[in-house]
C-alpha positions in Angstrom: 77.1 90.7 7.7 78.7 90.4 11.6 75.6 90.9 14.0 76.5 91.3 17.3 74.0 91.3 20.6 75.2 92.7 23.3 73.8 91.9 26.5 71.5 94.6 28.1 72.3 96.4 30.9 69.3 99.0 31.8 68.1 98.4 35.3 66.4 94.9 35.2 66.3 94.4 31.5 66.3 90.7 31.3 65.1 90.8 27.6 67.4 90.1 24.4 67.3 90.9 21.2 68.0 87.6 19.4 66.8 84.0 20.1 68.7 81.0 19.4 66.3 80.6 16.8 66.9 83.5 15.0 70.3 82.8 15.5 70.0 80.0 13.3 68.1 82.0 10.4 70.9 84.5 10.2 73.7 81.9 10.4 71.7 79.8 7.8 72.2 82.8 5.6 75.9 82.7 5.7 75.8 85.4 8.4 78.0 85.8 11.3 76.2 86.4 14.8 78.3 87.4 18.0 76.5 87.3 20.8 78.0 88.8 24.5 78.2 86.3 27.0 75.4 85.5 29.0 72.9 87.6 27.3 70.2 85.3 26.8 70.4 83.8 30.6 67.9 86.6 31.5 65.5 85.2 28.6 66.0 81.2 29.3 68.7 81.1 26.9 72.1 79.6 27.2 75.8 80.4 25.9 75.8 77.3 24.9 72.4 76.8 23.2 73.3 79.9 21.6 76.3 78.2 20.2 74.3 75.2 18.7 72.7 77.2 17.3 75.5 79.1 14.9 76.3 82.0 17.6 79.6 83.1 18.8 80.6 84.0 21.9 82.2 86.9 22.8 82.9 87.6 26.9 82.3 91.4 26.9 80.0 94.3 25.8 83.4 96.3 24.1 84.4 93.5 22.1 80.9 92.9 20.8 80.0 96.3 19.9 83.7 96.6 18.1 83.4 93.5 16.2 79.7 94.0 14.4 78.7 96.0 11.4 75.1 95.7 12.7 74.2 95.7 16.3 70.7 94.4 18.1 69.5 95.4 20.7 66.4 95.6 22.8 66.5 98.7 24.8 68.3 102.2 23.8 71.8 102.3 24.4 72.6 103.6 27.7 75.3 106.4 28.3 77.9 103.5 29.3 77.3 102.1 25.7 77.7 105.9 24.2 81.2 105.4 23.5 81.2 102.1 22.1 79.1 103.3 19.1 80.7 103.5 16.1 80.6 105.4 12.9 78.8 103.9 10.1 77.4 100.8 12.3 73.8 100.1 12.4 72.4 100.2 15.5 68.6 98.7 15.5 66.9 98.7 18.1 64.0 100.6 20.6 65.2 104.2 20.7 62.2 106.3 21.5 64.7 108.9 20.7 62.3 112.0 21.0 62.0 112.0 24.9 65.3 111.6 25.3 68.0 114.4 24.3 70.9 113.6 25.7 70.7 110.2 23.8 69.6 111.6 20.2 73.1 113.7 21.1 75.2 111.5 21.3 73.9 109.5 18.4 74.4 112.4 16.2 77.7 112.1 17.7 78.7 108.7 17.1 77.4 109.1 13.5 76.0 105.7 13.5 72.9 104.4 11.7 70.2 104.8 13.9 67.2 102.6 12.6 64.3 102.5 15.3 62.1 99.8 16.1 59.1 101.8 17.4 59.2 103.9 13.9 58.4 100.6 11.6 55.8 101.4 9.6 53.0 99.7 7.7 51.4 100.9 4.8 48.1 101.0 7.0 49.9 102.9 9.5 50.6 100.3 12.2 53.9 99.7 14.0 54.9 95.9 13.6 58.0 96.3 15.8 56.4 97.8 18.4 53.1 95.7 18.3 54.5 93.1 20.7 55.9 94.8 23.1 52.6 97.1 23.2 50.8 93.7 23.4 53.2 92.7 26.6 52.9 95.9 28.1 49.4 96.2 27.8 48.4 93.5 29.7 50.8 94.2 32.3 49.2 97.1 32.9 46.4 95.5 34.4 48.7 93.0 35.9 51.1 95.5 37.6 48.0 97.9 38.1 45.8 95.3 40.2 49.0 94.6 42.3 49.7 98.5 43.4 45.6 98.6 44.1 46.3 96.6 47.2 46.1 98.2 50.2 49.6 97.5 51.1 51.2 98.9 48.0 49.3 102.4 49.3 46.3 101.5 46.6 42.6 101.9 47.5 42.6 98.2 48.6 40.4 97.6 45.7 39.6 94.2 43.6 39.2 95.0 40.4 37.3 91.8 39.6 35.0 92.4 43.0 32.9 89.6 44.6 29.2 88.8 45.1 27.8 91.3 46.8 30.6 93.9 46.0 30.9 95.8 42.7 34.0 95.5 40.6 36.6 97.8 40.2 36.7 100.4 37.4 39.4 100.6 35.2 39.9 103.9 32.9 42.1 102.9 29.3 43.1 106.6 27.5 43.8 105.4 24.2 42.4 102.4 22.5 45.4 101.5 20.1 47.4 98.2 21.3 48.0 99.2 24.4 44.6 100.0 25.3 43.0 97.4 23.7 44.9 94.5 25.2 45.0 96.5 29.0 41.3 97.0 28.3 40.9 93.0 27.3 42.5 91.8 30.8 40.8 94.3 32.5 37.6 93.1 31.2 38.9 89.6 31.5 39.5 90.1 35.6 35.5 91.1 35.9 36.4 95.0 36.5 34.4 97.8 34.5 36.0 99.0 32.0 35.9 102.5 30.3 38.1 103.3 27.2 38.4 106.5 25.6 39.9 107.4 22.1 39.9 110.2 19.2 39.3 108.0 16.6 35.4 107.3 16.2 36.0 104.5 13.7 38.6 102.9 16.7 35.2 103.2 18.9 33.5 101.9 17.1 35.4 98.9 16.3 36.2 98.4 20.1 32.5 98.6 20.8 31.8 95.9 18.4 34.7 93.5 19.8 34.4 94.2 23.6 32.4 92.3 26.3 29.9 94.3 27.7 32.1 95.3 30.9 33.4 97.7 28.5 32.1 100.6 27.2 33.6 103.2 24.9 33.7 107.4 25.2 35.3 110.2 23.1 38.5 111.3 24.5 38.6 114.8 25.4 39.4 116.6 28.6 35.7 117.2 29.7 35.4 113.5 30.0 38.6 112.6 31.5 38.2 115.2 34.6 34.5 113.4 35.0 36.1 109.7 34.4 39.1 110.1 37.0 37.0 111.2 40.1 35.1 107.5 40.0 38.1 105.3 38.6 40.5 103.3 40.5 42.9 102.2 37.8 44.0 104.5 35.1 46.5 103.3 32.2 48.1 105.9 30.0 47.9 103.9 26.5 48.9 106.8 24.2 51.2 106.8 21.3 52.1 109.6 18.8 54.5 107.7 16.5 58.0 108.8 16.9 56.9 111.8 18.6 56.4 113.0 22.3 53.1 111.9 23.7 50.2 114.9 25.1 50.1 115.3 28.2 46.4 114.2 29.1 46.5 114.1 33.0 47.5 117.2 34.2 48.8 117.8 37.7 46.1 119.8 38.8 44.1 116.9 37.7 45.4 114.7 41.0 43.5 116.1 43.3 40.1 115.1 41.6 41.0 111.3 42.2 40.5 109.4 45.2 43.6 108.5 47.6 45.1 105.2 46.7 43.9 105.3 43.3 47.0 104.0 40.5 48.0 105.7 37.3 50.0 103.4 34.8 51.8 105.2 32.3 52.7 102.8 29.6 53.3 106.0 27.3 56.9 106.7 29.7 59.0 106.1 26.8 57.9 108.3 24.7 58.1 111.0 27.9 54.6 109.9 29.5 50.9 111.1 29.0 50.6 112.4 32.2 52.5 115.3 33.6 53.4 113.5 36.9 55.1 110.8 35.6 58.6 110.3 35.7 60.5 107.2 34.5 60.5 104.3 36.9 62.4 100.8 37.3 61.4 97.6 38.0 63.1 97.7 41.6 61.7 101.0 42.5 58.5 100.6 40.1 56.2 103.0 42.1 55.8 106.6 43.7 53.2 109.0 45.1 52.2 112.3 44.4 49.1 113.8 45.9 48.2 110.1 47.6 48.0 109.0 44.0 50.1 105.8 43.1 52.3 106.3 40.0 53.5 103.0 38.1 55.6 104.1 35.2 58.7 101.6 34.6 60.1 102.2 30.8 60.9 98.8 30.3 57.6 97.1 31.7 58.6 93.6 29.0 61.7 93.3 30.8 59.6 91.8 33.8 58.2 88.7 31.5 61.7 88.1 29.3 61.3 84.8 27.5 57.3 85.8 26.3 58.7 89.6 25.7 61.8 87.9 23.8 60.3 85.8 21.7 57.6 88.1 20.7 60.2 90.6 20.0 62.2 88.1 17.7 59.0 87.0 15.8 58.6 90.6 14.6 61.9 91.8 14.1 64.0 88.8 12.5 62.2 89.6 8.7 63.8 92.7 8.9 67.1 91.8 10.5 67.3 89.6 7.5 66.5 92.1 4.8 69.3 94.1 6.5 71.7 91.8 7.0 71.1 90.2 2.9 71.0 93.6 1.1 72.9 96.2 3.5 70.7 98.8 5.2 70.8 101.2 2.4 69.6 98.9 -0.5 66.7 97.1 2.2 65.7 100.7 3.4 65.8 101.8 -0.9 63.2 98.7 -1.8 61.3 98.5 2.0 59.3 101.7 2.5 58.4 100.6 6.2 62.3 99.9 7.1 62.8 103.5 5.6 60.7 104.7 8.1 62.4 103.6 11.0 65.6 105.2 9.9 66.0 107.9 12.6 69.7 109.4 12.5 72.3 108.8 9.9 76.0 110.1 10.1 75.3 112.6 12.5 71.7 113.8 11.1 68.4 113.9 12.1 65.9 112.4 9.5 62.9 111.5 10.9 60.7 114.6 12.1 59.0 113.9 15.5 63.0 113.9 16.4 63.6 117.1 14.8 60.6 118.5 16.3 60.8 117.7 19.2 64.3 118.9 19.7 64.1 121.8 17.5 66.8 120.2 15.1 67.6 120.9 11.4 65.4 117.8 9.1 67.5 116.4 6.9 66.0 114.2 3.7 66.5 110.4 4.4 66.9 110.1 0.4 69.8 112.1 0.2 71.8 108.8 2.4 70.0 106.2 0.4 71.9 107.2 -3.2 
């Protein structure tokens, strides 16, 4: 098969979708991997160690999405890339196509093979694809979080880790999945007090188990959040409805319960945000402030940390790269239930429902492609 990486061009998306070393297992393979022109430089990686490692080189994003029959990529395609898109190509990447119309449009347009990272799927429902990246963002949370807390970024000039003599800071998860378990494990890490809320009374009670004691665990329903957001100076959005658009769990009326200074982090942005406020951010204008509340939601929050975000990335998504490139996408997606799930829009139709849903599109059967 011809793979071709194109480099990425969302605001300050340093990330790429191949390493050199899973360069080398394609090309081992008898596969042929283009990759665009300084691509990897954002990551660490060179045109040339791309080359000793099997690659080609091609110098520009047009001649590397014409030339592939299956293109990687880390974040969605942007409308510059719209055009490029082919029919038939496989394009396999982070979509998050249900908070985002106006690119599940035009990839019903371009009657391409869609096949989404995020929609992966485990037999014991977990997301492998999107496990490292929600492992990244996670802890940047925290990271990012504890910056805009300062007192210069507009925060309530609070530690979160605290000193002798002063308490810590408290630190409110929503959602203990990935996301909220690893923001909830720095957090913890950093001395803060931690509160984490979830649904899922089994999740609880596992958390509760695994935590340090600077953590403690609540049932997630709106009582408790209007109570939880009046005392807490960091809140991270760590909620995830596979596929789908994520609830809105912070409401605007809720803003004017929290303190001024205090920071929201919305890690759930891509899939349209779990808080009504929030609006899709960059890394050069990460922040903004409604009702003297500090909002941090940048989509592409790995794209800060590129060669950990990279490589973490490649680790998960090379086995399937593989089985794609080997069989073809229809046979791999036929014999691996968990690629089938991440098949998203074929020729023009939608077939995976939290897209349809959430767009009030006709669902078409993902078996009636795979004959």
């Amino acid at each position: 098969m011809i793979i071709g990486v194109p480099k990425e061009i969302k605001n300050n998306e340093n990330r790429v979708a191949l390493t050199p070393a899973g360069v080398l297992e394609l090309t081992n393979r008898g596969h042929t991997v283009y990759i665009q022109s300084t691509a990897g430089l954002g990551s660490g990686f060179s045109d040339q160690v791309y080359k000793d490692a099997g690659a080609k080189i091609k110098d520009t994003i047009e001649e590397t999405y014409a030339i592939a029959e299956m293109i990687m990529k880390v974040k969605e395609p942007i409308k510059s890339e719209y055009k490029l898109i082919k029919k038939d190509q496989l394009v396999f990447t982070y979509f998050h196509f249900a908070s985002h119309k106006p690119l599940t449009n035009a990839m019903i347009k371009s009657k391409a093979v869609c096949l989404a990272y995020e929609t992966v799927e485990l037999s014991d429902r977990s997301l492998p694809l999107l496990i490292p990246m929600s492992e990244v963002a996670g802890r940047m949370a925290i990271q990012q979080g504890a910056k805009y807390l300062e007192k210069p970024a507009k925060g309530r000039g609070v530690l979160l880790g605290g000193v002798p003599g002063v308490p810590p800071g408290k630190v409110l998860v929503i959602g203990g999945g990935i996301v909220g378990t690893q923001a909830a494990k720095m957090a913890a890490g950093l001395g803060a007090s931690v509160t984490i809320l979830d649904v899922n009374l089994s999740r609880l009670r596992y958390l509760n188990d695994v935590m340090p004691p600077n953590v403690i665990t609540m049932y997630s329903n709106e009582y408790n959040i209007r109570q939880l957001i009046q005392t807490h100076d960091l809140i991270v959005g760590a909620v995830l409805i596979p596929g789908a658009k994520a609830p809105n769990l912070i409401t605007r009326d809720m803003l004017k319960l929290m303190r001024p200074g205090t920071v929201l982090v919305d890690v759930a942005v891509d899939q349209g945000g779990c808080m009504e406020t929030t609006k899709p951010t960059t890394h050069q204008r990460p922040t903004f402030i409604i009702d003297d509340v500090v909002h941090y939601s940048v989509a592409n929050m790995p794209g800060a940390v590129p060669y950990t975000s990279t490589v973490a990335l490649t680790n998960a998504t090379l086995p399937y790269a593989i089985q794609l490139a080997q069989k073809g996408w229809k046979k791999a997606c036929t014999e691996n239930h968990s690629l089938k799930l991440g098949l998203n829009v074929i020729d023009g139709k939608v077939v995976y429902k939290g897209v349809a849903e959430a767009f009030d599109l006709k669902l078409h059967d993902v078996e009636e492609f795979l004959k």
